[in-house]
N, C-alpha and C positions, 0 to 999 in steps of 0.2 A: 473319420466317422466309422466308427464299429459295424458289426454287419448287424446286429440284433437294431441298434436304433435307426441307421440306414434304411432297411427293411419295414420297420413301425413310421418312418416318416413319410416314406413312397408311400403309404396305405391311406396316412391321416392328413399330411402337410397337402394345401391345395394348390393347384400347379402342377408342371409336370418340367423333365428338364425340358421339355421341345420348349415349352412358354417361356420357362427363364432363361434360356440363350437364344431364344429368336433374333433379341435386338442387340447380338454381335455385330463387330464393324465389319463390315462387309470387307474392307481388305486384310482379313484376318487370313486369308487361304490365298496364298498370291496364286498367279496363273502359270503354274511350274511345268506344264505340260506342253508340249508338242502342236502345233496344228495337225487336225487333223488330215488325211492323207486318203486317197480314193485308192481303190483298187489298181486303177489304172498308173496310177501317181507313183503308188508303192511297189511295183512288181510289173509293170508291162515289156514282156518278150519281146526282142528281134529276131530277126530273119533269122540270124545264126542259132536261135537259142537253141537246145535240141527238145525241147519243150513246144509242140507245136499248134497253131493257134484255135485248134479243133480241142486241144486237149485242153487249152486254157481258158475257154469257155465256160469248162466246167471247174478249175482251179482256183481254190483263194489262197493269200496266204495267212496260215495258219494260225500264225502271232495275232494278229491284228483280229482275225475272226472272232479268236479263242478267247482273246482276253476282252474283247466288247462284250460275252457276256456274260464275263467274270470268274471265266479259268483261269490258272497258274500254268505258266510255259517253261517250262525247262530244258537246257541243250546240254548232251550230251557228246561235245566235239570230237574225243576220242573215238567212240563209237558210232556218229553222225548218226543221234538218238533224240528226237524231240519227245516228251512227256507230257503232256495235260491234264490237268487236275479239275477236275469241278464239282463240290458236290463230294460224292462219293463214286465219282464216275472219275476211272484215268487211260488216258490215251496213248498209246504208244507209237509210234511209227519213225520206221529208220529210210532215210534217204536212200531212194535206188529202189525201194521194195516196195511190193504193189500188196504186203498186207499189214494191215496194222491190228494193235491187240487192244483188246478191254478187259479190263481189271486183269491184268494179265494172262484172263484164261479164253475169253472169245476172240475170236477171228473175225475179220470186219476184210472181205478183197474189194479193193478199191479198181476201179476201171483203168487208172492210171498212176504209175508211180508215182512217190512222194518225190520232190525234187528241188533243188536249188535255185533261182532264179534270183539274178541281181543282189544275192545275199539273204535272200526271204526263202523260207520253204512253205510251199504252195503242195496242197493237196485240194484233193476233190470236196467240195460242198458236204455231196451227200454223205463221205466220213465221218463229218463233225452233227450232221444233223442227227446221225443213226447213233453217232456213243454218247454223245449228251442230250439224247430224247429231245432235242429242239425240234421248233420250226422255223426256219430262219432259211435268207434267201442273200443273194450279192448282185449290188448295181454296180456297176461299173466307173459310175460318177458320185453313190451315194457310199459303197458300201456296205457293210453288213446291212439285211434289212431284216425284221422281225414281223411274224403275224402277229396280230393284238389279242388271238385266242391263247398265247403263251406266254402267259403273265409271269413265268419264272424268269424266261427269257426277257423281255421285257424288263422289270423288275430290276434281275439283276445290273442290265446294260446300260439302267439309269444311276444305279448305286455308281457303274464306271467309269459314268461321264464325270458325275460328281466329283468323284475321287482324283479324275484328273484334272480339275479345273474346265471342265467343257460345259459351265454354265447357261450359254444363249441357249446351247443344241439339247443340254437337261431340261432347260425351259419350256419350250416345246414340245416337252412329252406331257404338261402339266396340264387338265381342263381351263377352259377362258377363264372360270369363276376362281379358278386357285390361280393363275398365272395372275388376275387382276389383287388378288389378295397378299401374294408371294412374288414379287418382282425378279426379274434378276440380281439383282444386288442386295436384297434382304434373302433370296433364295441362297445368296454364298456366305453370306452373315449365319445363316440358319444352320448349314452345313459346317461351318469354320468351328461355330461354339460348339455343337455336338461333340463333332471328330475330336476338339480340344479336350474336351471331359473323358469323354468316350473312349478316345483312340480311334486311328483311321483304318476303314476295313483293308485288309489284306489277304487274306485266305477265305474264298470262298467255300462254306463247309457244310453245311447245309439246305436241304432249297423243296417247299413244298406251296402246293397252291392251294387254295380257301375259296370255295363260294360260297356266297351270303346271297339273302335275296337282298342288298344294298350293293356290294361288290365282289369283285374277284380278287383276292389278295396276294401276293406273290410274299412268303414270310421266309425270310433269308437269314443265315446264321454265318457270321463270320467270325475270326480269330481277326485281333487286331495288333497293331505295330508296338501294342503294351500286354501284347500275349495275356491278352484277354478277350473271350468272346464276346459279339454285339449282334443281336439279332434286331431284326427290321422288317417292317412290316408294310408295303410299297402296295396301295389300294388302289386297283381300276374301275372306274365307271362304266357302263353298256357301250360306251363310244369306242374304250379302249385306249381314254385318258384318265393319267394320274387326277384321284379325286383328292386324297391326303396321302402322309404318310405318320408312322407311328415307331418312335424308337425312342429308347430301348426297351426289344419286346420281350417280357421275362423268359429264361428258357422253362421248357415245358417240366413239369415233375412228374413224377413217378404214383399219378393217380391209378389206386383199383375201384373196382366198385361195389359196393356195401351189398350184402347179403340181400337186401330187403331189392334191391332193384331187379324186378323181374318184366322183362320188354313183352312176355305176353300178357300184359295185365295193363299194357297203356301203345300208344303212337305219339310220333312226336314231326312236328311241319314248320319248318321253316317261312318264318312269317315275318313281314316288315311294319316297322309300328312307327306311325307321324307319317304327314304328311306334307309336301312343300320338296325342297332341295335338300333336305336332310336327315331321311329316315332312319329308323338304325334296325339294322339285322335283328331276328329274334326265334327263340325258340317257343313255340305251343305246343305242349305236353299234354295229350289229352287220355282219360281213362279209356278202356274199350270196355261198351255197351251202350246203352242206349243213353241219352242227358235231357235236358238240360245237366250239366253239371255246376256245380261252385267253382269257384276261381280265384286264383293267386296271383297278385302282380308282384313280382319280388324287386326292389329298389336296392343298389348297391352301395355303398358306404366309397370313403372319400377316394381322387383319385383316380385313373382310367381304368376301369376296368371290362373284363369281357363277361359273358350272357352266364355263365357256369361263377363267376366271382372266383377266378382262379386264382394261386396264391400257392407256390412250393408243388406239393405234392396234394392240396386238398382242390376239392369244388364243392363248396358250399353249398352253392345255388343249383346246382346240377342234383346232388344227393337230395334237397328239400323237393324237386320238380318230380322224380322217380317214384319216392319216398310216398310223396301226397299223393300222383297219381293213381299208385297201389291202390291206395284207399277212395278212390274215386271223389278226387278232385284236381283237378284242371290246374296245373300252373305256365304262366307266360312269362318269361325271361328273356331281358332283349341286352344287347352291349351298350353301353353307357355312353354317353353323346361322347366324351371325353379321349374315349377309346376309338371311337370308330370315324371318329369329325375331329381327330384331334388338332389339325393344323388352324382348321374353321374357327376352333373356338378359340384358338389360345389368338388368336390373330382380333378375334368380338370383342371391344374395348368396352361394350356393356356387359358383359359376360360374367350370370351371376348363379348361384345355386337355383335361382328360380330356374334359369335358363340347363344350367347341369343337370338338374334332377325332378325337381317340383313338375313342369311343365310334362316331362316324358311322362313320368308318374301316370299323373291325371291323364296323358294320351292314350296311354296305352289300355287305361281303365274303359274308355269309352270306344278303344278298339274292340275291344271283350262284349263290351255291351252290344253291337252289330253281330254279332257271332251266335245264331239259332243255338248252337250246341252248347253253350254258355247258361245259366240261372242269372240272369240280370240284375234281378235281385239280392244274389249273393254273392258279389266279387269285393274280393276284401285286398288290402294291401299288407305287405312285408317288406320290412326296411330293415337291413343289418349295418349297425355301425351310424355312419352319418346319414346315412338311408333312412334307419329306425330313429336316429334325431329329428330327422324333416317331416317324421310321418303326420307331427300336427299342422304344416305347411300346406302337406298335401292333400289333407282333409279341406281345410281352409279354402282350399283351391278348387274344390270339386265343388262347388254351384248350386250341380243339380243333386247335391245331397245324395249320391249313388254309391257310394263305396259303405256296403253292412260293417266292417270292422274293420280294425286292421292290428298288426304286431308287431312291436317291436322287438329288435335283437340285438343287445350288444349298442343300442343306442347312449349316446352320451347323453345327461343331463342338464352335465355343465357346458359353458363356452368352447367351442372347438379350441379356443386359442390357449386358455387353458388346461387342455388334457394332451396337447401337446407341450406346453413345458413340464407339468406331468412326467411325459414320457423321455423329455430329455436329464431331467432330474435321474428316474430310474434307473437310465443307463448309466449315468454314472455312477453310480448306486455300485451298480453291479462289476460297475470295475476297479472300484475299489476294495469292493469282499474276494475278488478275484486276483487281488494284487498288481492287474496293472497300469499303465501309465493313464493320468487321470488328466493331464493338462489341456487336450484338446476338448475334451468333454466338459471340463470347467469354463471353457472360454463360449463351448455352445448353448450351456445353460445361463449364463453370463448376457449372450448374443439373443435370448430369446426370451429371457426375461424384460431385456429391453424395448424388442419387438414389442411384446405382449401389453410394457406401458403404455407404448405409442398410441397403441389399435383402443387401448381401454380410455385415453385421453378424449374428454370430449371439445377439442379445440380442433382436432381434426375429421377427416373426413375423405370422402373419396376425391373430393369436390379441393381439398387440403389439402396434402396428402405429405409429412413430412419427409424433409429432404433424404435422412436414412433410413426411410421404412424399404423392407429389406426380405418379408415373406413373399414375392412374387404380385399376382395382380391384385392393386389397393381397390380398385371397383369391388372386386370379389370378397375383399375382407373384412373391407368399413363397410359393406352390406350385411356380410354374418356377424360380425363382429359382436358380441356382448348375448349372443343368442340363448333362448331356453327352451326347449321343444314345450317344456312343464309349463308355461306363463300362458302360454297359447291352448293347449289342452285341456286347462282347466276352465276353460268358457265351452267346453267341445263336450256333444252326447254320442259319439257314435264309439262304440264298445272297442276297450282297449286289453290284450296280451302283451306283459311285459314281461321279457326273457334275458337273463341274464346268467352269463358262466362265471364260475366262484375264481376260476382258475384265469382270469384274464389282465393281464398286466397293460392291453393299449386302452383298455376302457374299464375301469376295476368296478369289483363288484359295489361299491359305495355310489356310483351312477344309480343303481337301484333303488336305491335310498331317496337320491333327490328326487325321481319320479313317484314314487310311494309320496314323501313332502310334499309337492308340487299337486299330486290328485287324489288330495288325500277327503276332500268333501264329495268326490265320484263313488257310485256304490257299481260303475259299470268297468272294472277297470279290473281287472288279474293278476297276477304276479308269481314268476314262477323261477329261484335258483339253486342250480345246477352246480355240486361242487366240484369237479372235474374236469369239465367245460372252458377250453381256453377261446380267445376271442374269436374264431372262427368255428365253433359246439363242436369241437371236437375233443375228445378224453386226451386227459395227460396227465399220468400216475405223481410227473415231478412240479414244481411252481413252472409257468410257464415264463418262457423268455423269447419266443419267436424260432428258435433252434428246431424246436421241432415238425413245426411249419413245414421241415423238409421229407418227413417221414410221412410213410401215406397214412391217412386216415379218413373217416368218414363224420356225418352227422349222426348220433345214435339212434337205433330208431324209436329209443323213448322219446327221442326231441320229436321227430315225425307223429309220433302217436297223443303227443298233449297236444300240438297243433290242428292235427285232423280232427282230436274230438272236440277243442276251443271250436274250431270251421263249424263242423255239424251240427253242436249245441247251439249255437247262436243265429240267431231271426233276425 
């Protein structure tokens, strides 16, 4: 699979891999590891050792410490030279010498030399805890032990277990509600088909932590045994148990940020939206001066995504939140069930766009609507992509008739399942003007033209669901399947913005068309394309192909300013 259609399928195809290898066979990842080994077990001194037992109090050994939380150990026999890697943190320390080095230019004196014992070398605790900023402690019977306020640590030293087969003991780091949902044996199934795709981590290379007001996230980058990296996203709950986790998490791009975003001219609070066991982190963008203000709920298009709609080098949702604030209006942006609940949902065997998106939607509408600082009366919705597809859903949904307008962006018209063969079509398209080999693209256009009869066939069903249907969960797709945001809309009066970029090859500009068809007896309905504008509003002088996706860029701030004056104008 190319990177251009790869990259358009992760956006649009619904599912994630965590979903579609979950129900790997669990003896997929045999148990190749070692039992584990205590302190005691692995390194306890005798009489004669010259290592003495005041000094060993405070000694682990180093191996064993280092790599629980996912350093690299290396021995250098010639020179009796241990090495530790983690992160971008390395450890030096030579046998006999009481000082060890970091990044080879600090000095780190240890109370006691580094030293050999039973074949292990054993240094002091607080060594390891001062060069790789942990907190971490040693039982004598348990082993390393970690505080739960050090989710890197943590994090990483479950990634460890895993990778070694230490299933029961990974178990246990998991909450009741994910251990009852994610068994042992479906938990090694989970990891076996990952790692299989993926590749297994091996070099820890990255390591930073995330709070949300839902979790604390431990987001870890590693190179793997197909020298390639895999980042992971390992989520703590208040308790200081694994709530989910999220892989593979895209690596970060090379976002700036647009002229127009000036932070004196707004605030921004982290705010949690839903309520129950499953809230999702979020951002509230609000103008500074006095409000009521209007309000933006921004909806994200197919796919896990986070609060900004990140993607390469751009943040869509992030530039429109700045962008509008400028102009004094409020936007909310929260991380998408998918992204942030992703093990929860891909495991909900009802689990449907109502439940991905529709439902947050409307939540978070009438989060706003509690919120003094808010116009109640004026909070309107924005949906890009499948977001902006659902926007008639999520009308549909709102009851109390409370949402003044709303916009689409970049919404499709047609059937999802159709503008993803669309897009497999495309690609192949493009590799054949391009010269090259066309056989695996023919066989996925091929493979999804077939899907696409299946889902269109009315003999099946969720309830049916043929033996080679083959997009991931049929709940989820015999529910959308055959969808028109336009069939639904056009029974609907509350005032519609429809946006579309000229330049977009995952949603093309003829989507515009069938909504213009679809609401074409509404006198309340806008329409506004952008020749430039690839599927994310951002400019690109050439036809778009997703390539550029990885250059920075922004939302222009003409998109920002026909949106702000669509908000204002409209009662």
């Amino acid at each position: 699979m190319n990177k251009r259609w790869n990259r358009s399928m992760q956006k649009l195809a619904v599912g994630s891999l965590l979903a579609a290898t979950m129900m790997q066979p669990a003896h997929a990842l045999a148990e190749t590891a070692p039992p584990e080994q205590t302190s005691a077990q692995a390194a306890a001194p005798k009489e004669a050792d010259r290592v003495s037992s005041t000094a060993y109090a405070r000694m682990v050994p180093l191996r064993a410490a280092a790599e629980a939380i996912g350093a690299e150990v290396e021995w250098d026999a010639e020179n009796r030279l241990v090495t530790v890697t983690r992160g971008t943190a390395k450890l030096s320390v030579k046998i006999g010498e009481r000082n060890a080095k970091v990044n080879e230019s600090a000095t780190i004196s240890m109370p006691e030399e580094a030293a050999i014992v039973h074949d292990t070398t054993m240094i002091p605790l607080e060594t390891i805890r001062k060069a790789f900023q942990v907190s971490v402690g040693w039982d004598d019977a348990k082993g390393l032990t970690i505080d739960a306020a050090d989710v890197t640590a943590a994090g990483s030293h479950f990634v460890y277990l895993l990778q070694n087969g230490r299933f029961p003991t990974a178990s246990l780091m998991l909450s009741d509600k994910l251990q009852a949902q994610l068994p042992e044996e479906m938990l090694k199934g989970y990891w076996a088909g990952n790692i299989g795709i993926l590749g297994a981590p091996k070099r820890l290379t990255s390591l930073k932590q995330e709070v949300t007001a839902v979790h604390r996230n431990a987001l870890l980058g590693y190179m793997t045994d197909k020298s390639t990296p895999l980042g992971i996203a390992v989520r703590f709950d208040a308790n200081g148990k694994i709530d989910d986790i999220f892989l593979p998490l895209p690596p970060a791009g090379d976002y700036r940020k647009p002229a127009y975003d000036k932070p004196e001219l707004y605030s921004e609070e982290e705010v949690s939206v839903g309520e129950g066991e499953a809230p999702l982190p979020g951002t509230l963008t609000l103008p500074k001066g006095d409000g009521p203000f209007p309000a933006v709920v921004l909806v994200h298009g197919s796919g896990p995504n986070d609060r900004d709609e990140r993607i390469g080098s751009y943040k869509t949702f992030r530039d429109l939140a700045v962008g509008l604030a400028a102009q004094n209006i409020s936007v909310l942006r929260y991380e998408k069930r998918t992204w942030v609940h992703t093990l929860k949902t891909a495991l909900n065997p009802a689990f449907t766009v109502k439940e991905e998106t529709v439902d947050d939607a409307v939540g978070a509408v009438r989060m706003l609507q509690k919120d003094r600082r808010i116009d109640a009366k004026r909070i309107f919705v924005l949906g890009h992509s499948q977001g902006g597809m659902l926007v008639p859903s999520i009308l549909e949904s709102d009851k109390q008739k409370s949402i003044a307008g709303a916009i689409i962006m970049a919404g499709p018209s047609r059937p999802l399942e159709d503008i993803v063969l669309e897009q497999a079509k495309q690609a192949l398209e493009w590799a054949k003007e391009a010269g090259q080999p066309t056989e695996g693209l023919e066989q996925q256009v091929k493979a999804m033209e077939h899907q696409t009869a299946l889902l269109k066939d009315p003999q099946y069903s969720a309830a049916n669901v043929p033996k080679n249907f083959a997009l991931g969960s049929p709940v989820w797709w015999f529910d959308f399947r055959n969808y028109r945001g336009g069939e639904i809309a056009k029974r609907q009066s509350t005032p519609l913005l429809v946006l579309q970029g000229d330049n977009d090859f995952q949603v093309t500009a003829s989507n515009l068309d069938g909504w213009k068809s679809a609401l074409s007896a509404r006198q309340d309905v806008d329409y506004k394309l952008y020749p430039k504008l690839n599927h994310y509003f951002v400019e690109s002088d050439l036809p778009s192909t997703g390539k550029e996706y990885v250059l920075p860029g922004n939302v222009p701030s003409y998109v920002i300013d026909d949106i702000a004056g669509w908000l204002t104008g409209t009662k």
